[in-house]
C-alpha positions as CSV (number, residue, x, y, z in Angstrom):
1,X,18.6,29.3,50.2
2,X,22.1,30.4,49.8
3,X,23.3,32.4,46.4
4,X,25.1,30.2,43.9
5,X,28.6,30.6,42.6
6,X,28.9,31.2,39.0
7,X,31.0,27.9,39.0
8,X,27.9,26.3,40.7
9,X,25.5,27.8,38.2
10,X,27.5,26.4,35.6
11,X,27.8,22.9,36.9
12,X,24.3,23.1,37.6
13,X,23.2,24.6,33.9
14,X,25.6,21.6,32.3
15,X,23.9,19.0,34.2
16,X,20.7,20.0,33.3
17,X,21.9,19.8,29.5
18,X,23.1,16.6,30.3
19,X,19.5,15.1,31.6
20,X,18.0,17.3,28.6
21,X,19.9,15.4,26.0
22,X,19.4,12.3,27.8
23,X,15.3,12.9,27.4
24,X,15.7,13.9,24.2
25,X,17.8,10.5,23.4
26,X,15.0,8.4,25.1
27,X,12.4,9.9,22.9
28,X,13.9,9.8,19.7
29,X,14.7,5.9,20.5
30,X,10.8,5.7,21.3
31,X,9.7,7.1,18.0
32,X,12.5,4.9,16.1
33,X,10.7,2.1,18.3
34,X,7.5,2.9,17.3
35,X,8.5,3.2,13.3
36,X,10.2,0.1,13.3
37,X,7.4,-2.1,14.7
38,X,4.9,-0.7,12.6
39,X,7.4,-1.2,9.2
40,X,7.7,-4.5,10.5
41,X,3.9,-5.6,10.6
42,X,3.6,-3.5,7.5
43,X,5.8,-5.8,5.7
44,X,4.3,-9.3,7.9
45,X,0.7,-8.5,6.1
46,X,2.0,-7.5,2.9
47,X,4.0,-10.8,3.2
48,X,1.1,-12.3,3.9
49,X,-1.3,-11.1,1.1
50,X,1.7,-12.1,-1.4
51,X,1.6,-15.6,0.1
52,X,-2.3,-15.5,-0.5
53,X,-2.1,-14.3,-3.8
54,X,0.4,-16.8,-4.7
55,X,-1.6,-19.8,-3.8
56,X,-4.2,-18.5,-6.5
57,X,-2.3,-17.1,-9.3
58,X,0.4,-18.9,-11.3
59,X,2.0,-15.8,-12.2
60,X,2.5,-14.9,-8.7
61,X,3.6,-18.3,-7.4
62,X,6.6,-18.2,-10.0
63,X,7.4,-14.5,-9.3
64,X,7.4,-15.4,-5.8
65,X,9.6,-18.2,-6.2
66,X,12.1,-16.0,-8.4
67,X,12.2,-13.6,-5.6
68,X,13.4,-15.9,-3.1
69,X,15.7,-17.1,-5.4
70,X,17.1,-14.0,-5.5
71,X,18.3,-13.5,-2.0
72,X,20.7,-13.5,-0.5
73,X,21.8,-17.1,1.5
74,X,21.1,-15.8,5.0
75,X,17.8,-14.4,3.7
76,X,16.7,-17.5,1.5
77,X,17.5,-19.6,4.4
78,X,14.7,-18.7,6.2
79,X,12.2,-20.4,3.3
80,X,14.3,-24.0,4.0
81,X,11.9,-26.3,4.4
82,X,8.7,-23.6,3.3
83,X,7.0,-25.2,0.7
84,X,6.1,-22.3,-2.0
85,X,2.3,-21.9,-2.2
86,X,1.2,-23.2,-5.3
87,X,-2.2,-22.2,-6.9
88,X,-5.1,-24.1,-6.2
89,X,-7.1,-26.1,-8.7
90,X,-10.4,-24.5,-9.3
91,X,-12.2,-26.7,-6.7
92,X,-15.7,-26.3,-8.3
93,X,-14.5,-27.8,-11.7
94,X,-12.9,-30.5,-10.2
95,X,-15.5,-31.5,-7.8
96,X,-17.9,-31.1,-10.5
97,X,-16.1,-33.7,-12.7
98,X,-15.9,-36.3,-9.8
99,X,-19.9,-38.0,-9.2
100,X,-20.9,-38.2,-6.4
101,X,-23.6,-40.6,-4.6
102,X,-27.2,-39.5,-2.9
């Protein structure tokens, strides 16, 4: 193997930065990856036990509502056509007070 020129040895030692940085690039896009997609499914269940807790509590529903009304246009748009959950009648009263045949 035939000695290197310093010019050579430099070339060499800046492409190996070069691929270094490039690695270190890639892996600091795969963590920011990884953070992202678990903030987003963070926020998809939180979303979600809002939306459940809204369909039983009043107070929630019309907090809820509020909230979205609150947004911005391009973010409330998403919710056109989304009817707001609203609380559920306590099924067992109601059921109770309709009679029923046997």
């Amino acid at each position: 193997m035939p000695r290197l020129t310093p010019e050579q040895k430099l070339e060499r030692a800046k492409q190996d930065r070069d691929e270094a940085i490039a690695r270190l690039r890639s892996a600091a896009g795969q963590v920011a990856a990884k953070s992202r997609k678990k903030d987003t499914r963070r926020k998809i269940l939180l979303g979600a036990a809002v939306i459940q807790l809204a369909a039983q509590s009043p107070k929630i529903a019309e907090w809820m509502e509020r909230a979205i009304k609150k947004m911005p246009d391009k973010d409330r748009a998403a919710f056109d056509g989304w009817p707001l959950p609203s609380p559920v009648k306590d099924q067992a009263a109601s059921s109770s007070a309709t009679p029923t045949r046997t």
